[in-house]
C-alpha positions in Angstrom: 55.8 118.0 22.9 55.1 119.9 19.8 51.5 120.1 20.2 50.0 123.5 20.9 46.8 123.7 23.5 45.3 126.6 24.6 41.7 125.5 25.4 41.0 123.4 28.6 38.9 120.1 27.7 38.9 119.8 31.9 37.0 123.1 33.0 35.9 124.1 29.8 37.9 127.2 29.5 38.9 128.8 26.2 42.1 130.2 25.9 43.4 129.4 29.2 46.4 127.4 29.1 49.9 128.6 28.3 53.6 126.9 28.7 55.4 127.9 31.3 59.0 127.4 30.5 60.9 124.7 32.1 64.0 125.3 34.1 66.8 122.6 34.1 69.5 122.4 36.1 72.2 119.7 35.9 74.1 119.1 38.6 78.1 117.8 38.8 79.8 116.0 40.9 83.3 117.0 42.1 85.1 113.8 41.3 84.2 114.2 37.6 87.6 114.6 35.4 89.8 113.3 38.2 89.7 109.9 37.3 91.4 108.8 34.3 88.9 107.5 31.4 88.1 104.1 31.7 89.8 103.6 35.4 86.3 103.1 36.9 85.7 100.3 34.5 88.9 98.4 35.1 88.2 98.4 38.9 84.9 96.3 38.5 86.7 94.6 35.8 89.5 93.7 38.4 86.6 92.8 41.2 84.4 90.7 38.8 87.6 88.8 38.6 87.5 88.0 41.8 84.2 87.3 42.3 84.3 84.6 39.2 87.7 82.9 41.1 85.6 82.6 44.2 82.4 80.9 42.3 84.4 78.6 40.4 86.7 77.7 43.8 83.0 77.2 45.3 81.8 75.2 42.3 84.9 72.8 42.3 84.8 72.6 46.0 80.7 71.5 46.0 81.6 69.1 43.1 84.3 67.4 45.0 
């Protein structure tokens, strides 16, 4: 936000408004860096797999 107030439109009040800076805090989890890169994505790769055998062994089966 790059626009500067200072005067309330709400109570009328000139000169009353100033920023109060804004803290941030990011938080990180302790499993982060333990995993090698791109492990997390073969696992759901892997269980997709499985899932897509099972819908198609479905599908053949409803067909038959």
């Amino acid at each position: 936000m790059k626009e500067k107030l200072y005067d309330c439109k709400n109570c009328n009040n000139d000169e009353s408004l100033e920023r109060i800076p804004q803290l941030t805090r990011i938080l990180k989890s302790p499993n982060v860096g333990k995993q090698k890169p791109g492990s997390l994505v073969k696992e759901y790769i892997e269980e997709n797999k499985k899932i897509l055998k099972q819908e198609k062994k479905q599908r053949i089966d409803y067909h038959d």
